[in-house]
C-alpha positions as CSV (number, residue, x, y, z in Angstrom):
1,X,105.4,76.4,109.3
2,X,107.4,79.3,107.3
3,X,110.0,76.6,106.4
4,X,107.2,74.5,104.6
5,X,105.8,77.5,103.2
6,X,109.5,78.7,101.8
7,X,109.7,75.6,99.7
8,X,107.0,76.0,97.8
9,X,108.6,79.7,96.4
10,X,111.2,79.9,93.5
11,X,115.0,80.0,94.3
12,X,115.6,81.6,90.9
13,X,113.7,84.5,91.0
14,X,115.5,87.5,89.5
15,X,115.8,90.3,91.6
16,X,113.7,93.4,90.9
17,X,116.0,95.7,87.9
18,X,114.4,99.0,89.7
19,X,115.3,99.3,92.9
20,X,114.3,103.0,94.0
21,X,112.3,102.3,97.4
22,X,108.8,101.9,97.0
23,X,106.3,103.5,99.5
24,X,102.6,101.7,99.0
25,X,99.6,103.8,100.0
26,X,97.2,101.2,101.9
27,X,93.6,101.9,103.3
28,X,89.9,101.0,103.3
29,X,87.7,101.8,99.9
30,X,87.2,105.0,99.5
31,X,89.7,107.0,101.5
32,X,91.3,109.1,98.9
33,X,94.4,106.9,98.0
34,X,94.4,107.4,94.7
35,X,93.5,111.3,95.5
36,X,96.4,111.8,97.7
37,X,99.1,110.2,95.0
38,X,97.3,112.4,92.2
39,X,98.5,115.5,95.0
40,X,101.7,114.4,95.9
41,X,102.7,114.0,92.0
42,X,100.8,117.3,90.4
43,X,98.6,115.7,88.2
44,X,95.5,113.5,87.8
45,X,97.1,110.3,86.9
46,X,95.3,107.9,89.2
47,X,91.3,107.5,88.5
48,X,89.4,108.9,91.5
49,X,85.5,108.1,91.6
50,X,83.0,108.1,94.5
51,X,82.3,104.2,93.5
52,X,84.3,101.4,95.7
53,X,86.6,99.3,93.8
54,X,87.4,101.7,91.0
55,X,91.2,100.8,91.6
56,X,92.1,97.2,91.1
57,X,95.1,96.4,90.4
58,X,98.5,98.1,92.2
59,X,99.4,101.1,90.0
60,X,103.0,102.0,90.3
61,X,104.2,105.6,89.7
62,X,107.7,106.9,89.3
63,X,108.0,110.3,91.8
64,X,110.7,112.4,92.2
65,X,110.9,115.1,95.5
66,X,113.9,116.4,97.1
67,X,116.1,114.9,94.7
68,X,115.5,111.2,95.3
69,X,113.3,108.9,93.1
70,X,110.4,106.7,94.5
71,X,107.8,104.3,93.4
72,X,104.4,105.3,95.2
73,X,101.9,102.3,95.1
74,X,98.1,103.2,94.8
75,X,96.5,99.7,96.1
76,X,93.0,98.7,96.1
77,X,91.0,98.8,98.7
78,X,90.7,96.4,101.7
């Protein structure tokens, strides 16, 4: 089944230019995902509501701690 899945994808894809590791933040609706990026960066960045669904789309952020760059992902919730 993955083989007949496989050839429906691209060969050519180009590979992603930024390649810091990426660490996506994952959760039910409502559960402070946006919040806890907004903490770990020092600013309010991300929207934060009360009202489900207020994040979308992925939002990517650049973060730099200990000397090392990452990509946090705020993702909607599921």
């Amino acid at each position: 089944m993955l083989d007949e899945l496989l050839k429906h994808f691209d060969d050519d894809v180009e590979p992603d230019e930024d390649d810091t590791p990426k660490f996506a933040v994952i959760g039910r609706p409502n559960v402070g995902k946006s919040s806890f990026i907004n903490a770990l960066i020092g600013k309010e960045q991300n929207i934060v509501t009360d009202i489900a669904g207020t994040t979308r789309d992925s939002l990517n952020t650049k973060f730099n701690k200990f000397g090392f760059d990452f990509t946090l992902v705020d993702t909607a919730g599921a």
